[in-house]
N, C-alpha and C positions, 0 to 999 in steps of 0.2 A: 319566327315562332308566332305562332296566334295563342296570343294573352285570352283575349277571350273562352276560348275551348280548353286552355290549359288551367284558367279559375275555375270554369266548373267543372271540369275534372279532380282537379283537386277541392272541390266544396261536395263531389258527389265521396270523393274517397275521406273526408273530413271529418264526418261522421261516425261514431266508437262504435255502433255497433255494425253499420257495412264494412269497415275498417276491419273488426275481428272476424267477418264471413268472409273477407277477401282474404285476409291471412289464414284463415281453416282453408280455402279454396284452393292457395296457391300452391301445394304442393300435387293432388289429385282431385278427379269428379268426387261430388258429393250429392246425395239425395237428400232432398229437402228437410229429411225426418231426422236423418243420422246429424244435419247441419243445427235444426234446433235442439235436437237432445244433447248434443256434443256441447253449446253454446248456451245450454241451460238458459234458450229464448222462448218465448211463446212463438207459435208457428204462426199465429197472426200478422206476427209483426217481422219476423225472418220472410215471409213470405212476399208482404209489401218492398222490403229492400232488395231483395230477389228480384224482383219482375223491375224495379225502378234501374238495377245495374244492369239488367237486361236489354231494355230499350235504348239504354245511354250506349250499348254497346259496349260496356267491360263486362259482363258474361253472357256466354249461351248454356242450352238447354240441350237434352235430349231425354228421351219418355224410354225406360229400362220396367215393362210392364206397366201396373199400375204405379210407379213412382215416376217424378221428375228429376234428374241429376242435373247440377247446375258444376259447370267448370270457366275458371279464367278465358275470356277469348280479346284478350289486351296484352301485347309484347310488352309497350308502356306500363302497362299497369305493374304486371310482375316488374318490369326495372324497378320502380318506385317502390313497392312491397318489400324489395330486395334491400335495397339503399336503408327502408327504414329497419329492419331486424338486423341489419350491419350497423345500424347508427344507436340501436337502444341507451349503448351505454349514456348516448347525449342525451337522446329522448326522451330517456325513464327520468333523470333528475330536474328537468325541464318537469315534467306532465306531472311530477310528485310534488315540485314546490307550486304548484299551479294549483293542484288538491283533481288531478287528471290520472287514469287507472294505467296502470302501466302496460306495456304492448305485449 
């Protein structure tokens, strides 16, 4: 295992609100618009986490007209995704007694 690539991978999925666009991501593509109005984010800032999961290589892109649709392109990533919405029941009392939003 390379520790190093597996800290920033998990520092880049760390993050609550890349964390709630990978988990809106993981089930189908998403256009940029329907990802910030669904996540009641400013598109400013969906946009910058967007392009930063982009180059790290946990999503791609494809242009559907004039929008951008952004989908999972990490096997890894969805395992991890997966493990954590299997694991809530831990996770949500952990992240609650920490004063952390639940998954």
């Amino acid at each position: 295992m390379d520790f190093e690539n597996a800290a920033e991978l998990l520092k880049i999925m760390g993050h609550p609100t890349r964390l709630r666009i990978l988990m809106y991501l993981k089930s189908e593509n998403k256009c940029v618009k329907n990802i910030w109005e669904s996540l009641a984010l400013p598109q400013a800032n969906v946009s910058q986490h967007l392009i930063l999961m982009k180059n790290k290589g946990i999503l791609d892109s494809e242009r559907k007209g004039s929008q951008i649709c952004y989908f999972l392109n990490n096997e890894h990533v969805l395992s991890i995704l997966n493990f954590l919405e299997a694991s809530k029941d831990v996770v949500n009392p952990i992240a609650k007694k920490n004063g952390l939003h639940r998954l």
